[in-house]
Structure formats: structure tokens, C-alpha cells
C-alpha positions in Angstrom: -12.2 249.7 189.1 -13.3 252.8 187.4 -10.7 255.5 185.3 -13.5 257.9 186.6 -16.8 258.9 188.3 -19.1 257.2 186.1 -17.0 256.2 183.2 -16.8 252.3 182.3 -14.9 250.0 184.3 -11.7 249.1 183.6 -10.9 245.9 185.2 -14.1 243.5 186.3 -15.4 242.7 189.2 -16.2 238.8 189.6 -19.2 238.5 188.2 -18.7 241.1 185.3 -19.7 240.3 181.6 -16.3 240.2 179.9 -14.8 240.0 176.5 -11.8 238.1 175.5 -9.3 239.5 173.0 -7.5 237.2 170.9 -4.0 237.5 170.1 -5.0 238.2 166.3 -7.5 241.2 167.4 -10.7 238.9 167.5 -13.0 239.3 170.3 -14.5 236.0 171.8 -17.8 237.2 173.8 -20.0 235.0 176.3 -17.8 234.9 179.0 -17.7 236.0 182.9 -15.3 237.3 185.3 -14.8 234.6 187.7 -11.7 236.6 189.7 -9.9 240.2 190.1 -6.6 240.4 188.7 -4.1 238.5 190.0 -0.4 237.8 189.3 1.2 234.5 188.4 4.7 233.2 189.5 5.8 234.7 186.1 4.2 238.0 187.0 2.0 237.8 184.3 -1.2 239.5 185.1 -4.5 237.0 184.8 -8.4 237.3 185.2 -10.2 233.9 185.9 -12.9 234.2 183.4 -15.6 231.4 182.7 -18.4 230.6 179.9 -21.5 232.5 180.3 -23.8 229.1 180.8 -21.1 228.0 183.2 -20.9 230.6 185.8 -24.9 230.6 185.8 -24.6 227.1 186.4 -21.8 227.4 189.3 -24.2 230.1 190.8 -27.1 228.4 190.6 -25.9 224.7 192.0 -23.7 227.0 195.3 -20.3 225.9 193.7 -17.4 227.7 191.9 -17.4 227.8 188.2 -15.1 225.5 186.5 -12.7 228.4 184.5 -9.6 229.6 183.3 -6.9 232.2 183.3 -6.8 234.9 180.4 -4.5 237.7 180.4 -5.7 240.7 181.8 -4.5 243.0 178.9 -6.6 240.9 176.7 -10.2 241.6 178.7 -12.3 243.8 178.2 -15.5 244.6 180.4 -18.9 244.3 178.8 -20.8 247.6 179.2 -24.2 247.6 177.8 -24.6 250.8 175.6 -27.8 252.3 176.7 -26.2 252.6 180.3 -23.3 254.6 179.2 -25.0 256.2 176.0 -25.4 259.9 178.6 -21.4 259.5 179.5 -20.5 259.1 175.7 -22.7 261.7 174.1 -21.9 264.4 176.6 
């Protein structure tokens, strides 16, 4: 999901390079998005998300990575620079 034409994501797509927030501010990178947002029994919005190696692993061997919920507040989508760099120096 987009907040525009062109703009970085918002939320990942399975598959996405993410970044995890911690609660202190501190951003954990290496990590994959294993799910879309979904909703616990709490309502608590969560992203299955994965180590990097791992969900190369899962892909490779035809099996679902082994993973775990993160709250989707606390993700952030990795976009590489150079493909946004035209979007941000307009």
C-alpha cells in the first residue's frame, strides 16, 4: 500500500525488506515481511516478519519461514535510496 502514485510504501507486501522499530527508538534492520497486516484477538495490529537469511532459506527449501509477530506501528518498509532519490528531490 502506497500514500501515493509513486511515493514509498507504507505497509509491506510479504516479501518486503522491513525495519523493526524498538520501543526505545532503535531500529533492528535484516528482517522480511512474511505477512500483510493483520489483527489479533486483542485488536492489536501485527506484520509476521522474519530474519533476512531465514526467509531466503524458507524460499529456497518451498516452505514458510519460521517468524514472528511485530506490531505494525513499529515497521517500517525498506526503500533503497537511489529508487526514490527522483520522488524526494523533486
Amino acid at each position: 500500500m502506497t500514500l501515493g502514485r509513486g511515493r514509498p510504501p507504507l505497509v509491506p507486501d510479504p516479501g518486503q525488506q522491513v525495519h523493526l522499530l524498538n520501543e526505545d527508538g532503535s531500529r533492528i534492520e535484516g528482517f522480511r515481511a512474511v505477512s500483510g497486516p493483520m489483527s489479533t484477538e486483542t485488536g492489536e495490529i501485527i506484520i509476521r516478519v522474519a530474519i533476512e537469511q531465514e526467509y531466503k532459506d524458507s524460499q529456497r527449501e518451498g516452505r514458510r519461514a519460521v517468524s514472528m509477530a511485530w506490531p505494525a506501528e513499529r515497521v517500517e518498509v525498506f526503500v533503497p535510496w537511489y529508487k526514490w532519490q527522483r520522488w524526494f528531490t523533486r
